[in-house]
C-alpha positions as CSV (number, residue, x, y, z in Angstrom):
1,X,-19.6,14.3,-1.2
2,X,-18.9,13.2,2.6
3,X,-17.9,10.3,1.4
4,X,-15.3,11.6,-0.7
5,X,-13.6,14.1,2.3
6,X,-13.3,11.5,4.1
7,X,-11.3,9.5,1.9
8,X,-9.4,12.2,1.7
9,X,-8.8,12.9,4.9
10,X,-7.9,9.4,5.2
11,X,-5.0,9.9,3.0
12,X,-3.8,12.8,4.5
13,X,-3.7,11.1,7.7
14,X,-2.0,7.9,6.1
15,X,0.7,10.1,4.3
16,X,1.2,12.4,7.8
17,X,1.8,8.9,10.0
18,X,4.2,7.4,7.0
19,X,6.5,10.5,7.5
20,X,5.7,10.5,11.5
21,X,6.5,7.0,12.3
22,X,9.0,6.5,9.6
23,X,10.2,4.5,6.9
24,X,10.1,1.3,9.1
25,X,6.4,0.9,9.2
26,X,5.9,2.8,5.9
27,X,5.5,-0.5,3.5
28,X,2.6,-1.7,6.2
29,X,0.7,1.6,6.0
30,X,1.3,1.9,2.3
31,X,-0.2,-1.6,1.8
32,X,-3.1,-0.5,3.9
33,X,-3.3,2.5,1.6
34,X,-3.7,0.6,-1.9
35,X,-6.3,-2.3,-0.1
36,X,-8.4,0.9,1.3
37,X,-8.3,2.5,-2.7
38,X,-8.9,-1.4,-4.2
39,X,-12.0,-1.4,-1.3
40,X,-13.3,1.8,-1.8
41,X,-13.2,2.4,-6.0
42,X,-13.5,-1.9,-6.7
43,X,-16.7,-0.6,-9.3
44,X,-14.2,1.8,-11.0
45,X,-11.1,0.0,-11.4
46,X,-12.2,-2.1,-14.4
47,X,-12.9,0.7,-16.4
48,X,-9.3,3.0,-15.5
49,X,-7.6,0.0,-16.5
50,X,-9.0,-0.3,-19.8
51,X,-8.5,3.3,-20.4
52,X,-5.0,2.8,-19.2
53,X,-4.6,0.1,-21.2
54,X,-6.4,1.6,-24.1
55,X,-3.9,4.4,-23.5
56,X,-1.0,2.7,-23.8
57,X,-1.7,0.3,-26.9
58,X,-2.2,3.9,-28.9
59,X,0.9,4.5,-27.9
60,X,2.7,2.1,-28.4
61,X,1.0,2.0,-32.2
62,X,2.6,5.6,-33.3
């Protein structure tokens, strides 16, 4: 559960210097952003993409 806060925080501190700083340094704090999710949820990712995946195939089949 700690764990989790503080990833949030994290975020809310990311999104809060994006708009504070600008649009300038926005692409380098966003690409901090995704490598701190891919870090963070590597173990989970397989499986949301399969989902998503699975997701989109039934989709795509109606």
């Amino acid at each position: 559960m700690p764990m989790e806060l503080l990833s949030i925080a994290i975020v809310i501190i990311l999104i809060g210097a994006l708009l504070s700083i600008g649009w300038q340094l926005g692409p380098l704090i966003l690409v901090g952003a995704i490598v701190y999710a891919v870090v963070r949820y590597h173990r989970q990712i397989p499986g949301l993409v399969r989902k998503f995946v699975n997701a989109l195939r039934s989709v795509w089949k109606k």
